[in-house]
C-alpha positions, 0 to 999 in steps of 0.5 A: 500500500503506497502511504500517502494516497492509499493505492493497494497493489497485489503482491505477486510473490504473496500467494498460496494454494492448496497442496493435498492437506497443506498449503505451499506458495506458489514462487520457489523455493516452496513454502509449505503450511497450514494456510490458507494463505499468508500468516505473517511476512518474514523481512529477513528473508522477504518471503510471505509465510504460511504461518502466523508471527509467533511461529517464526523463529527468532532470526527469522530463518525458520518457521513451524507449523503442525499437521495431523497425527501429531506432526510438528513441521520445522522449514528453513524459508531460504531452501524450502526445506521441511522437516518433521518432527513425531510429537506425542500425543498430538494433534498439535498447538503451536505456541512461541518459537523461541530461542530455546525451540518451539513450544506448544500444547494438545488441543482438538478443536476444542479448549487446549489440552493440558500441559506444555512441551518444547521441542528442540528442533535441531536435536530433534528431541521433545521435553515435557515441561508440565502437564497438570494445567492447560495453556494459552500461550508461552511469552516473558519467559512463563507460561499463562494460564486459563484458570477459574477463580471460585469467588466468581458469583456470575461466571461465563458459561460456555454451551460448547464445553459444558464448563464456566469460561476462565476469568482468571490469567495465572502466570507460571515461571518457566524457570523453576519459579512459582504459579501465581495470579496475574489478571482476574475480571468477573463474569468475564471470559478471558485469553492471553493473545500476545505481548506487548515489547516488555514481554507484559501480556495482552489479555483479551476480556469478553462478555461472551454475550449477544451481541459481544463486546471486547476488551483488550488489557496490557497487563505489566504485572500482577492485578495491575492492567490497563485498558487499551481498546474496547469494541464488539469483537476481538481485533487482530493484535501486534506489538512492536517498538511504534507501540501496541497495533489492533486492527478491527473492522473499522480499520487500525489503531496504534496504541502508546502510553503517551498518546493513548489509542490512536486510529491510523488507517479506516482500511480493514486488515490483517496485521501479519508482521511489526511496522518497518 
């Protein structure tokens, strides 16, 4: 997009199409993925990914995605090369590429199953990091966790699973520290979705009504958040050094502690990368 002005222009080396179960793009080398079409762009090595920005290794030469049957696939962006790893237990949820390897869960369309696991994709080795509680995602060096807190008098039932939805975020350290409470709303629903540049998790809270509302909170460190948006649904979230990006239908904002939220673009899109 050609700022200013606006004018859009098709990228030709974008695209993805269906190959058997996964997708791979359609310029050399091939990419393969999940798909269906890009999840995130890779400047290191200019190249659309099938995959989304969190899946992405540090230096931005790989990146992983899953399959069925509990495959988790590891690719090398400059050759194509795809590797496969057995994970157990599959089928597979793919957290964090870290630099100490690829975290992920067990889930089947449903709510993740519990535990975490970290796969060392140059040794090819999987460990079992715990398996007593399910996980949202990894990030800040914990794990977050849904929880639901008890003294909730009016709790978020969900139809779909038949149990209350967590309204609780336990931080878990991953290095050998202790789980405890970092977020709690009442009769909300809520979900870590990403990370802000301190590694201070970003925690959506729904109603889970109809119709919806959302809310978007940049918690720095136990019970003490901010809320940075509000709206009817849940926007696409990235942060990078300009500040914390969400994007909606009605377009992008860009979020600062100086300046607060700040609408920037009235186009409705997909955030797939930080702003260079």
């Amino acid at each position: 997009m050609q700022v200013p002005g606006g004018e859009i222009t098709p990228d030709p080396n974008s695209g993805f199409v269906q190959d058997g179960l996964r997708y791979r793009s359609t310029i050399k080398p091939y990419l393969n993925g999940g798909g269906p079409g890009s999840g995130s762009y890779d400047w290191a090595l200019a190249r659309w990914l099938p995959a989304s920005p969190r899946t992405v290794s540090p230096d931005g030469s790989r990146y992983a995605y899953s399959s069925d049957f509990g495959f988790i696939h590891v690719v090398d962006i400059a050759t194509g090369l795809d590797r496969a790893f057995k994970a157990p237990d599959g089928p597979d949820t793919l957290m964090y590429y870290a630099r100490e390897g690829i975290y992920f869960n067990h889930a089947w369309e449903g709510p993740p199953g519990p535990g975490l696991w970290l796969l060392d994709p140059d040794a090819g080795t999987v460990q079992t990091l715990f398996s007593d509680k399910a996980v949202d995602t990894v990030g800040g060096y914990a794990a977050w966790l849904p929880d639901v807190n008890p003294a909730d008098p009016h709790p978020v039932f969900s139809q779909y699973s038949g149990s209350n939805m967590p309204n609780r975020i336990l931080r878990r350290d991953l290095n050998g520290g202790p789980t405890v409470s970092w977020f709690y709303r009442p009769g909300r629903s809520l979900a870590v979705v990403g990370f802000d540049q301190d590694k201070h998790p970003l925690v959506v809270v729904e109603t889970l009504s109809t119709p919806d509302s959302a809310e978007v909170w940049q918690v720095t460190a136990a019970n003490a958040g901010r809320k940075i948006y509000s709206g009817p649904q849940v926007p696409t979230i990235m942060a990078d050094a300009h500040g914390i990006w969400l994007a909606d239908p009605h377009g992008v904002s860009l979020f600062t502690v100086t300046s607060g939220l700040t609408k920037v673009s009235a186009l409705a899109v997909d955030i797939v990368g930080a702003c260079r």
